[in-house]
C-alpha positions as CSV (number, residue, x, y, z in Angstrom):
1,X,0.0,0.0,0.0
2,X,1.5,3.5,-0.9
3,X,0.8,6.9,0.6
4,X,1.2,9.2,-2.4
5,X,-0.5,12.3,-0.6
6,X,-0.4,13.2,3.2
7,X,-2.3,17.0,3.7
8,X,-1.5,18.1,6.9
9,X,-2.6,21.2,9.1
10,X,-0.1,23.6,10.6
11,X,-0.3,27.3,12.5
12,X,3.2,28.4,11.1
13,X,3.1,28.1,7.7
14,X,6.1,29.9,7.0
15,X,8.5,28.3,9.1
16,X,7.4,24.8,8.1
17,X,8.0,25.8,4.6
18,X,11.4,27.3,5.4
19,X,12.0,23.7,8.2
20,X,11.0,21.0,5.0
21,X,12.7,22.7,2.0
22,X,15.4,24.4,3.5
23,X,16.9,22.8,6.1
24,X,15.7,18.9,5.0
25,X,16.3,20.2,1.4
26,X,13.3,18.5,-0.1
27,X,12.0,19.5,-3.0
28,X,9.1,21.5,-3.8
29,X,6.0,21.2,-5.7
30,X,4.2,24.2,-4.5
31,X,3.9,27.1,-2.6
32,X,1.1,29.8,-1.8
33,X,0.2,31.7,1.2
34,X,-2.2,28.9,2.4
35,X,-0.6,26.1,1.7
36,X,2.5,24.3,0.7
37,X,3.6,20.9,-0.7
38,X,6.9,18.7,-0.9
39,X,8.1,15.8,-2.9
40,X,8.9,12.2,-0.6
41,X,10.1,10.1,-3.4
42,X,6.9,9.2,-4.4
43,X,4.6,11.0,-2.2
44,X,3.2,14.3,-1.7
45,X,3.0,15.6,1.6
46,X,1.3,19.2,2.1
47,X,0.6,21.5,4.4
48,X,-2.2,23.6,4.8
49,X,-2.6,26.6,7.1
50,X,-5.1,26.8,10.3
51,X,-5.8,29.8,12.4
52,X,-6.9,27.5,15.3
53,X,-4.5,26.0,17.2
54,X,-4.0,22.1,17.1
55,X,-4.4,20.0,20.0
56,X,-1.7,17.4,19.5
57,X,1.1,16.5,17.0
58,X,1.1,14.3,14.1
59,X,3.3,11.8,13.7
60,X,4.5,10.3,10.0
61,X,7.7,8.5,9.1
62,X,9.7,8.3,5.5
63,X,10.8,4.9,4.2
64,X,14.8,5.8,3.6
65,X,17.7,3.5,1.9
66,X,19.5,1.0,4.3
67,X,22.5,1.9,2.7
68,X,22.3,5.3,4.1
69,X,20.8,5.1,7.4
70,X,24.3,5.1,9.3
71,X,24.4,8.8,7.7
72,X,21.4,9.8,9.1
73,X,23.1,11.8,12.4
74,X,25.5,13.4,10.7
75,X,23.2,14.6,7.9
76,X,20.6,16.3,11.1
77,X,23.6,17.7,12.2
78,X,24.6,19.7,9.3
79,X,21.1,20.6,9.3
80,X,21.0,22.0,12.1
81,X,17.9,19.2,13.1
82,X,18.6,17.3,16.6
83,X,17.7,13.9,16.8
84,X,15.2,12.5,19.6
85,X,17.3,10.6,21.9
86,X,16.1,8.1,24.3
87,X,17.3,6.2,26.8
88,X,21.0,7.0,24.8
89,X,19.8,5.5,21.9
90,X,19.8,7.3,18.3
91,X,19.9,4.5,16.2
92,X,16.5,2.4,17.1
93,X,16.3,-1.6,16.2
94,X,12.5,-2.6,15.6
95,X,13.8,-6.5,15.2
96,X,10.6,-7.5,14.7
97,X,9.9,-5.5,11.9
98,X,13.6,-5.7,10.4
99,X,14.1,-2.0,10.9
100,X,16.3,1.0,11.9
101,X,14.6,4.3,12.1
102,X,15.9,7.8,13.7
103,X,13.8,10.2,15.0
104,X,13.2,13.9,15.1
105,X,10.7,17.1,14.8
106,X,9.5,19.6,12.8
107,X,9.0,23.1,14.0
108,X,5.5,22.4,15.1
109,X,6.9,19.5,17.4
110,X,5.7,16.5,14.4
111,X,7.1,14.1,15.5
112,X,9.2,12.7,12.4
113,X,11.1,9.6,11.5
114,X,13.6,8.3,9.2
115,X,13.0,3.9,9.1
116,X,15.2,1.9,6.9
117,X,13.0,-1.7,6.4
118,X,15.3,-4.2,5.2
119,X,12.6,-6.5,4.0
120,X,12.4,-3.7,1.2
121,X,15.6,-2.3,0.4
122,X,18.5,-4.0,0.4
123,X,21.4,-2.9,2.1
124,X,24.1,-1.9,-0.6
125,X,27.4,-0.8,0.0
126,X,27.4,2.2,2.8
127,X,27.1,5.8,1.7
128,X,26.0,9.4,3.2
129,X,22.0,10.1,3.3
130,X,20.2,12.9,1.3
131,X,17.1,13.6,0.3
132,X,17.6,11.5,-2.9
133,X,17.4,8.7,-0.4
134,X,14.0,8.9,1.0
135,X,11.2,6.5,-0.6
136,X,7.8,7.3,0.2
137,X,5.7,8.5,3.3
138,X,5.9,5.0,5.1
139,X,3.6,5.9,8.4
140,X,0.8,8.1,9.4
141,X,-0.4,8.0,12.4
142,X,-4.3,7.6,13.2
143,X,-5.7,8.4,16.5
144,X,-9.0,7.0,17.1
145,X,-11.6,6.7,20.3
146,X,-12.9,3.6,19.1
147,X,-9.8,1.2,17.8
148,X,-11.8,-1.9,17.2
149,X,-14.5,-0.2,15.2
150,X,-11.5,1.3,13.2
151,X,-9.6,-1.9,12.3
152,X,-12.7,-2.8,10.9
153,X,-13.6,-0.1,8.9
154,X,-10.4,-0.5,7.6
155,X,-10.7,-4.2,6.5
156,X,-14.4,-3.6,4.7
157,X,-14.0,0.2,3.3
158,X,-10.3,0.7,3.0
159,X,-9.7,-3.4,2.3
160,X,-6.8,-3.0,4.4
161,X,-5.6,-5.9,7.5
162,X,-3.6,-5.4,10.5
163,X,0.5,-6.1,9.7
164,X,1.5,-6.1,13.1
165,X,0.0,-5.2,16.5
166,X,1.1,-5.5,20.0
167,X,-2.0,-5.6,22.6
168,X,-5.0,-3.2,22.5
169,X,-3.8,0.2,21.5
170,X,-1.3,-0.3,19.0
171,X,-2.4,-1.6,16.0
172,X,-0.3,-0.9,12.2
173,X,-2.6,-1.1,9.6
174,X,-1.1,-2.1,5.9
175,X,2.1,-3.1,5.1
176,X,5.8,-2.3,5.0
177,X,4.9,0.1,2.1
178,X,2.5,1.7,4.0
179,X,1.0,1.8,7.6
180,X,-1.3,3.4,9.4
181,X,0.1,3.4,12.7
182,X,-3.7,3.3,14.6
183,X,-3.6,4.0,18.6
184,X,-6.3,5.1,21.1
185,X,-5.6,8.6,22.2
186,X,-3.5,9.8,25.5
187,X,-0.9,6.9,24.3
188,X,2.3,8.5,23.8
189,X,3.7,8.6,20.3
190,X,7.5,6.6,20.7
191,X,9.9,7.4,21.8
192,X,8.9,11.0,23.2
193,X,6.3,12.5,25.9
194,X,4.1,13.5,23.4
195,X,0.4,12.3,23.9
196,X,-1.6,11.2,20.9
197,X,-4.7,13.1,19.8
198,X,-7.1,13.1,17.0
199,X,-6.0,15.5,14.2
200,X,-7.0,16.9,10.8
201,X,-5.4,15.1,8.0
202,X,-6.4,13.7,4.6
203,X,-4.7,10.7,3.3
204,X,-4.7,9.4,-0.5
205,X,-3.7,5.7,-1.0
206,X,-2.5,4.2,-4.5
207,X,-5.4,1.5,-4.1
208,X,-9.1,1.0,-5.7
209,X,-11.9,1.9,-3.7
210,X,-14.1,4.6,-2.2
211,X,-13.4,8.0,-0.1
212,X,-14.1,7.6,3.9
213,X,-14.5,9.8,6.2
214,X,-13.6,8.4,10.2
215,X,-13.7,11.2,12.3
216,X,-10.8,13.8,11.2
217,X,-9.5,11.6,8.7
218,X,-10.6,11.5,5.4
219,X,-9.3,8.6,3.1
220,X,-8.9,8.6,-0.9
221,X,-8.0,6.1,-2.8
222,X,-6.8,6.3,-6.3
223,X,-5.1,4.1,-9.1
224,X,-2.3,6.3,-10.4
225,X,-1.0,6.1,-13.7
């Protein structure tokens, strides 16, 4: 399953244009005083302004190269971008998933990772990360009051099943392509502090089917040529 457009609300408009393009370096695809979008290899993710202020953060992760993810510090750090750390670890293992990810945020406090899935990519010969190396938009995360009714809304609307899931309130809907990473709210989004709330956010996957709306999130799905 691919996520080919993430639209996204922010209050600083500005500053996540100048936080994406500039200091991440990605590349634009446009720009106006509303909104703003960016190419992730083959997604779209945009931002669109909102006078209100938000109630939580969003969290969304990048599929990158394995071949690159050793460069992944070094490349924050000339980017003036710091890394979460937690519990002295930069570098996180998912074993289970047969991933490495790095975390970090985005001037709102989006919470932001970097996962290399070696089910996916192979791991070719080591070499410094750039933007060149990131994918796709890999995770999104869904915050729901009902997580149950979700899942299955999921399986008969969005004909999607659960990849992996670990107890009541974790639940990543998709696959390695693409996940919707689906908790109950107050749950902390890893590794950080920051609780999880429902938030505004549209997302378009590359699949057949019908729109949904499920509370704030409104799902398109589109065959792309």
């Amino acid at each position: 399953m691919q996520i080919t457009e993430l639209i996204l609300r922010t209050n600083n408009i500005s500053r996540q244009l100048r936080f994406y393009t500039g200091q991440l370096g990605m590349p634009g695809v446009h720009q106006s005083s509303e909104s703003f979008s960016i190419r992730a290899g083959k997604s779209i993710l945009t931002f669109q302004s909102q006078n209100n202020p938000l109630p939580s953060v969003y969290h969304l992760a990048f599929n990158v190269a394995t071949a690159s993810l050793a460069g992944i510090p070094a490349f924050l750090d000339k980017n003036d971008i710091s890394p979460i750390v937690a519990d002295n670890v930069l570098i996180h293992d998912f074993t289970d998933w047969n991933a490495r990810a790095v975390y970090f945020k985005d001037p709102d406090g989006n919470i932001l990772e970097f996962i290399a899935r070696f089910n996916l990519y192979p791991s070719d010969p080591v070499r410094a990360f750039s933007v060149e190396d990131i994918f796709s938009i890999s995770e999104m995360g869904i915050v729901v009051y009902d997580l149950p009714g979700f899942v299955e809304v999921a399986r008969k609307h969005l004909h999607l099943d659960i990849w992996k899931e670990y107890g009541p309130d974790f639940k990543a809907i998709g696959d390695e392509e693409g996940l919707l990473i689906s908790v109950p709210p107050h749950r902390n989004w890893f590794p950080t502090n920051s609780p999880a709330l429902p938030m505004p956010a549209s997302i378009t996957l590359e699949r057949e089917g019908l729109p949904l709306q499920y509370d704030q999130y409104h799902f398109t799905q589109q065959l792309l040529l």
